[in-house]
C-alpha beads as a LAMMPS data file, in Angstrom:
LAMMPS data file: protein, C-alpha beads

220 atoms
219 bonds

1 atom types
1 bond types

-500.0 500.0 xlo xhi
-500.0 500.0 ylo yhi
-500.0 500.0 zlo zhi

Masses

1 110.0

Atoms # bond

1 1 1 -57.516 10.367 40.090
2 1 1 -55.998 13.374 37.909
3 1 1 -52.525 12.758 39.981
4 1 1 -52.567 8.953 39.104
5 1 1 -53.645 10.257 35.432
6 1 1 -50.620 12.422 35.239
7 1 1 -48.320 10.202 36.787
8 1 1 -49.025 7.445 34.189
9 1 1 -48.608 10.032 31.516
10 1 1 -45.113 10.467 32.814
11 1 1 -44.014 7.199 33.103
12 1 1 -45.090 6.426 29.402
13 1 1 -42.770 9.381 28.110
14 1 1 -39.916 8.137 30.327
15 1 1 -40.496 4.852 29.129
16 1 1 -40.754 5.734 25.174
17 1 1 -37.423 8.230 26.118
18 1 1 -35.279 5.680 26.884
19 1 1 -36.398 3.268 24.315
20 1 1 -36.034 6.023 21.482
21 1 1 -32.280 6.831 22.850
22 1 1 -31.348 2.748 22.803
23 1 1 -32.742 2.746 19.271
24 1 1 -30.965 5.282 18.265
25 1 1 -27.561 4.634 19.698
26 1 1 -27.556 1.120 18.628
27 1 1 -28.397 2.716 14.757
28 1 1 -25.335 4.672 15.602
29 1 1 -23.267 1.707 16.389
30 1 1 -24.290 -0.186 13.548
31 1 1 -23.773 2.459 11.023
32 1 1 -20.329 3.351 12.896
33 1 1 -19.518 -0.675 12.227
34 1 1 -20.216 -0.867 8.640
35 1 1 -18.319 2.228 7.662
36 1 1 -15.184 0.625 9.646
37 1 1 -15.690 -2.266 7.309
38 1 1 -15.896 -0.591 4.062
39 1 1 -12.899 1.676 4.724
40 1 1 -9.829 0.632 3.720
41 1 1 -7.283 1.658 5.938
42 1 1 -3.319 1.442 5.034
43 1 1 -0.963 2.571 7.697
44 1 1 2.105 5.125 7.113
45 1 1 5.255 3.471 6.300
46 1 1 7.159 4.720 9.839
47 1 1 3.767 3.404 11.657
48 1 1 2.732 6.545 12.986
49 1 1 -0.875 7.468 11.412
50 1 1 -3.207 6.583 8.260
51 1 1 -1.666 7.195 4.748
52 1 1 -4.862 6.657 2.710
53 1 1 -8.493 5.641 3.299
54 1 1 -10.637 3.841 0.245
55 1 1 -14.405 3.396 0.877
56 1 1 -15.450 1.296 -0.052
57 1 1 -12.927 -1.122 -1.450
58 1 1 -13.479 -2.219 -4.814
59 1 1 -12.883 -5.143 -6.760
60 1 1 -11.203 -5.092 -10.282
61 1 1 -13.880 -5.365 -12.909
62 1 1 -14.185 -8.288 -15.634
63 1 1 -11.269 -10.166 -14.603
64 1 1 -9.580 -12.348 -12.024
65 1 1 -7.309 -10.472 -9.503
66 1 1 -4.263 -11.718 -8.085
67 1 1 -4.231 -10.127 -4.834
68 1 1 -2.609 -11.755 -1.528
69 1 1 -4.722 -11.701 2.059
70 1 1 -4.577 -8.917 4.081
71 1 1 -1.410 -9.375 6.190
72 1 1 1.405 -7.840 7.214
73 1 1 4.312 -7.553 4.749
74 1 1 6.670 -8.935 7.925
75 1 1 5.672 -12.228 7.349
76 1 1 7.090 -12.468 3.687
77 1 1 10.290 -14.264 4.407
78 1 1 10.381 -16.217 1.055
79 1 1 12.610 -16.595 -1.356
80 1 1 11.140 -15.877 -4.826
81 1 1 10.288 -12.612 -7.215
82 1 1 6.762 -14.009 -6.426
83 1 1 7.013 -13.290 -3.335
84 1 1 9.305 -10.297 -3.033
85 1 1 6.623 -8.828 -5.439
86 1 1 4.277 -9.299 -3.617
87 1 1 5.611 -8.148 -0.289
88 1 1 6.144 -4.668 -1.905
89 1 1 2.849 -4.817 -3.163
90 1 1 1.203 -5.290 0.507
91 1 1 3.823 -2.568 1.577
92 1 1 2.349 -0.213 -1.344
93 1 1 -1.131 -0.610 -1.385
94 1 1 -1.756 -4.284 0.586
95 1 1 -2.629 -5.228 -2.528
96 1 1 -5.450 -3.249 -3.933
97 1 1 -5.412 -2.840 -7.545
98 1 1 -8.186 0.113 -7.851
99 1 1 -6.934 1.863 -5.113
100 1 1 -5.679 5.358 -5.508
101 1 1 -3.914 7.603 -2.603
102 1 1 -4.300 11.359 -1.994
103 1 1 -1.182 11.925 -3.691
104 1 1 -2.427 10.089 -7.004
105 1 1 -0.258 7.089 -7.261
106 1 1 -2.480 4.125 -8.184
107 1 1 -3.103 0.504 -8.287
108 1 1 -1.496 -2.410 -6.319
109 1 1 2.143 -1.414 -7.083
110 1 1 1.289 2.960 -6.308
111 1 1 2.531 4.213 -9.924
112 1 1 2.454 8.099 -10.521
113 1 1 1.193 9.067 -14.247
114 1 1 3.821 10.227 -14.814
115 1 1 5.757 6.953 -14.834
116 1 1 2.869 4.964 -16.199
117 1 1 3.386 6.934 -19.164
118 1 1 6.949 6.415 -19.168
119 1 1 5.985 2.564 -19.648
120 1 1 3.105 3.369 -22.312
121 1 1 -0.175 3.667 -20.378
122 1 1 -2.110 6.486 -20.810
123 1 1 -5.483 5.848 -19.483
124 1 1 -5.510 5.607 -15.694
125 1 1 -9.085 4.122 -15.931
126 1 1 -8.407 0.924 -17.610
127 1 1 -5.470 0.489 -15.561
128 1 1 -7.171 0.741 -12.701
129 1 1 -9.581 -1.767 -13.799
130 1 1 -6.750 -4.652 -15.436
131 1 1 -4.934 -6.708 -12.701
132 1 1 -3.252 -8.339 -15.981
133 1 1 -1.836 -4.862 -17.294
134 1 1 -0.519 -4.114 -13.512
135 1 1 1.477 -6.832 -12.864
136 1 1 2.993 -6.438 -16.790
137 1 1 3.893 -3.219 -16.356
138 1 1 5.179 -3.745 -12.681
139 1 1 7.223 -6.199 -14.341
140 1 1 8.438 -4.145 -17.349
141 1 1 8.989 -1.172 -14.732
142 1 1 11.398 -4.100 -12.653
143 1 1 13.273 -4.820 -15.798
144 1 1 13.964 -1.815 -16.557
145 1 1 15.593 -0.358 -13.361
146 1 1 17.456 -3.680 -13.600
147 1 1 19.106 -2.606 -16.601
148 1 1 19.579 1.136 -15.060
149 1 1 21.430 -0.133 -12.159
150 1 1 23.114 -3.558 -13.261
151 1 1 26.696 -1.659 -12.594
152 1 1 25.448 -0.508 -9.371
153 1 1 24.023 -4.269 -8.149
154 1 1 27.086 -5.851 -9.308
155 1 1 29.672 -3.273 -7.684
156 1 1 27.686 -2.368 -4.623
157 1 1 26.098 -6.208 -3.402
158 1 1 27.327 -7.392 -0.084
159 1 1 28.929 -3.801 0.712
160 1 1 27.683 -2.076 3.817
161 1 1 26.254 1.443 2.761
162 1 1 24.558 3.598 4.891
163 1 1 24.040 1.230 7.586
164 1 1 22.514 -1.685 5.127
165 1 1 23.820 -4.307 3.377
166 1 1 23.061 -3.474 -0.204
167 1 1 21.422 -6.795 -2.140
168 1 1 20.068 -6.874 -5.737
169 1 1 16.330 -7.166 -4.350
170 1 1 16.890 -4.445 -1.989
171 1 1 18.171 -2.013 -4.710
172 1 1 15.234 -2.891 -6.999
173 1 1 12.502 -2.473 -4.183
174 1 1 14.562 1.292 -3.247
175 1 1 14.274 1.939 -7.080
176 1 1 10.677 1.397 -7.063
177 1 1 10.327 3.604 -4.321
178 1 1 12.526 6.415 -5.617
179 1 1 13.763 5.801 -9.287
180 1 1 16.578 4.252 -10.682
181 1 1 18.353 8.079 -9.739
182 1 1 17.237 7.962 -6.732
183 1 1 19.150 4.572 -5.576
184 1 1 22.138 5.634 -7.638
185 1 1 22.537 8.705 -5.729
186 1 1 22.259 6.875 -2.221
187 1 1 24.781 4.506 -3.288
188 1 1 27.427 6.798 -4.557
189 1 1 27.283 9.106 -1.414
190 1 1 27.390 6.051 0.945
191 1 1 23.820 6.608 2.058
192 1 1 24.060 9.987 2.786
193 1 1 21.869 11.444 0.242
194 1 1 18.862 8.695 1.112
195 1 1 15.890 10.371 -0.236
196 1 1 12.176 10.077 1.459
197 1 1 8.934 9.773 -0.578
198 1 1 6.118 12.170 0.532
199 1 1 4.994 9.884 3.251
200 1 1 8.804 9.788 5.009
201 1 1 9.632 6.477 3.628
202 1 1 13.210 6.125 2.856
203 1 1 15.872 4.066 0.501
204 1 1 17.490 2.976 3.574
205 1 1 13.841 1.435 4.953
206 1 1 12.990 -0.517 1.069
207 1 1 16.324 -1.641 0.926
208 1 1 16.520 -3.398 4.714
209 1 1 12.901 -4.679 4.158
210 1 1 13.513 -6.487 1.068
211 1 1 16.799 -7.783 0.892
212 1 1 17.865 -11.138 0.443
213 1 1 14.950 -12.554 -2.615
214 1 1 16.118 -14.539 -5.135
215 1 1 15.074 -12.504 -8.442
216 1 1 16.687 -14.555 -11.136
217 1 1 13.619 -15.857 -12.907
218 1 1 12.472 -12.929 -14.492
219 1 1 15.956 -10.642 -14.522
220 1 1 18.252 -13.137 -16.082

Bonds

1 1 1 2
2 1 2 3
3 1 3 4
4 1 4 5
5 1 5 6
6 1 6 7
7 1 7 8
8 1 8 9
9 1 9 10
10 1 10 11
11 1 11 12
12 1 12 13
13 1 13 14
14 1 14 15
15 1 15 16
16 1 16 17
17 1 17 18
18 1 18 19
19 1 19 20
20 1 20 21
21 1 21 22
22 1 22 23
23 1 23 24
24 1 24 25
25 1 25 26
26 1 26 27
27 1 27 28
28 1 28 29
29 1 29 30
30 1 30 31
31 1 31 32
32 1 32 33
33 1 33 34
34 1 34 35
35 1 35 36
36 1 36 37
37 1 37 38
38 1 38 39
39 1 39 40
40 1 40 41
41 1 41 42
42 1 42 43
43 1 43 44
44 1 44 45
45 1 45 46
46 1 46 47
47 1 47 48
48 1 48 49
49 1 49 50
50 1 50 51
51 1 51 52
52 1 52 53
53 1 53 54
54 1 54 55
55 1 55 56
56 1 56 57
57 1 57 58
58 1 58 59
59 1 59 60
60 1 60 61
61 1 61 62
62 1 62 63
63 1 63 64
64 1 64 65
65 1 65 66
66 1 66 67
67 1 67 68
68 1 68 69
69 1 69 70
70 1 70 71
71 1 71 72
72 1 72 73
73 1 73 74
74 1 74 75
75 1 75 76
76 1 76 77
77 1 77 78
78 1 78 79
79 1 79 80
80 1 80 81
81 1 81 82
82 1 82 83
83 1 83 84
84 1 84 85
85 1 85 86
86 1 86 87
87 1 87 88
88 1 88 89
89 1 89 90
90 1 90 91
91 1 91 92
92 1 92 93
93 1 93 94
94 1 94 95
95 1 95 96
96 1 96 97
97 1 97 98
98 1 98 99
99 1 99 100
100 1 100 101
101 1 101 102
102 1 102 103
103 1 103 104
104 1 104 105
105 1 105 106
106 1 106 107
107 1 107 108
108 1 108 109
109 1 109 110
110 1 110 111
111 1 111 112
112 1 112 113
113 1 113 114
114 1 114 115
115 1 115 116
116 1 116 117
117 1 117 118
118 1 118 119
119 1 119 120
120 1 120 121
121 1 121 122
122 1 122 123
123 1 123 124
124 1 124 125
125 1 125 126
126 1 126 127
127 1 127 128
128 1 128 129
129 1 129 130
130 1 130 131
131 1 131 132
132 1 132 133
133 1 133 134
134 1 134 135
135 1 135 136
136 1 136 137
137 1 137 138
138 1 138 139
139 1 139 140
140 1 140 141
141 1 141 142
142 1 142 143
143 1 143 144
144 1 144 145
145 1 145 146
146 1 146 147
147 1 147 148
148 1 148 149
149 1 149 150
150 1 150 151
151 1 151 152
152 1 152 153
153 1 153 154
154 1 154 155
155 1 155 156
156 1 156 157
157 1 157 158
158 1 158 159
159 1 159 160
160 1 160 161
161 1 161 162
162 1 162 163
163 1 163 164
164 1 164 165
165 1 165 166
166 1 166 167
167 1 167 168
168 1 168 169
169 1 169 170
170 1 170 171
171 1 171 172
172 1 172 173
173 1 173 174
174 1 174 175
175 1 175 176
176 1 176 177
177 1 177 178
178 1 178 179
179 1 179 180
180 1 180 181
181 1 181 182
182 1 182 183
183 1 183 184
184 1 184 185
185 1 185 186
186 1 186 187
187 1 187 188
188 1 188 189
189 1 189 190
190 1 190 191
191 1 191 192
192 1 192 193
193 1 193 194
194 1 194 195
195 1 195 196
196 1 196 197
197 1 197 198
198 1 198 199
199 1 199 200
200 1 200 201
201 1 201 202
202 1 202 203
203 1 203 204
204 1 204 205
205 1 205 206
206 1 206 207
207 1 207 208
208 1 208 209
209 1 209 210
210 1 210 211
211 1 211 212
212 1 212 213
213 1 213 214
214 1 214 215
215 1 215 216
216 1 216 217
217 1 217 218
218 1 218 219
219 1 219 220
C-alpha cells in the first residue's frame, strides 16, 4: 500500500515536471516571437551583419507618413526623383522617419546634426516627429548639392571613373552619402580617393546603385 502510495506521488511530480517545462518554453517562444517583431532590423550596406536595431518601431506622431513597404531597395528600377528618393530612403533607414542609429544620424533620409543645422533645424525632436519637415529638408539638402556639383555633373556624366559610369542621380545619391566634398574629391582623383561612411559604405557603391533616375522635376 505505502509503495503504491509513493509511486503515485512520483508520477504526479513527473507529470506536473513536464507540464511546467512545456509551459514555460512555449512562454519563451512566444516572448522570443514578439521581440523579433518589434525590432527593427536594417542590414549593413556590404550585407555582412546588423547596422541598427529600433524596438519597437514607431510611428510619426500627428501626421500622415509617407513611407514605402518594407522591401528591398533592388527592386526600385524606376525612373523618377520619386522614386530615386525613395530608393535611398529604404537604403538609409527603409524608410523610418523616427528612427535613429547608434551613430546619431536620424530620420528616413539618416541626417547628422550637424547637417540638419546646416539646413536650419535645430530641434532633433520635432524632426523626428514631422514626415513633412523630412522630406523638405531632404529636398532642400538635394538642391543644394545640385548647385555644389553642377560643374562636376555636367563635365563628369557618361565618363567612366573609378570603375562606374558617373550619372547626375548617382553623384547626388554619393553626395548624400558623403558631402558635396566628398564626391568632388572622388571625381577629381578618378575614384581613387572614394571615401567610406562609418558602416564601409562607399561613393563607388551610391553611385552604381542609383544611377540612371530622371531628376529633372525638382532640379531644373
Amino acid at each position: 500500500m505505502k509503495t503504491r502510495f509513493l509511486t503515485t506521488i512520483i508520477i504526479v511530480i513527473v507529470i506536473a515536471t513536464a507540464l511546467v517545462s512545456f509551459e514555460k518554453k512555449n512562454t519563451v517562444q512566444v516572448i522570443t516571437d514578439h521581440q523579433e517583431r518589434s525590432l527593427t532590423f536594417i542590414t549593413s550596406s556590404d550585407g555582412t551583419g546588423v547596422e541598427k536595431i529600433v524596438s519597437p518601431k514607431r510611428k510619426p506622431i500627428g501626421i500622415k507618413a509617407f513611407s514605402i513597404p518594407e522591401r528591398s531597395y533592388a527592386f526600385f528600377n524606376g525612373e523618377t526623383f520619386e522614386e530615386w528618393k525613395e530608393a535611398l530612403a529604404f537604403k538609409e533607414s527603409r524608410g523610418d522617419y523616427q528612427i535613429v542609429n547608434r551613430l546619431g544620424y536620424m530620420g528616413k533620409y539618416q541626417f547628422g546634426k550637424a547637417t540638419l543645422r546646416g539646413l536650419g533645424v535645430n530641434d532633433s525632436i520635432p524632426f523626428l516627429e514631422d514626415a513633412q519637415l523630412q522630406e523638405a529638408v531632404f529636398l532642400k539638402y538635394v538642391k543644394y548639392n545640385y548647385r555644389e556639383l553642377a560643374p562636376y555633373i555636367k563635365k563628369y556624366s557618361g565618363r567612366k571613373i573609378g570603375g562606374v559610369v558617373v550619372t547626375e542621380s548617382g553623384i547626388l545619391a554619393a553626395a548624400h552619402l558623403s558631402g558635396a566634398g566628398g564626391v568632388k574629391k572622388f571625381l577629381r582623383t578618378n575614384g581613387k580617393a572614394g571615401k567610406k561612411d562609418a558602416f564601409g559604405t562607399t561613393i563607388r557603391s551610391y553611385m552604381t546603385t542609383f544611377a540612371g533616375y530622371d531628376l529633372s522635376a525638382v532640379l531644373y
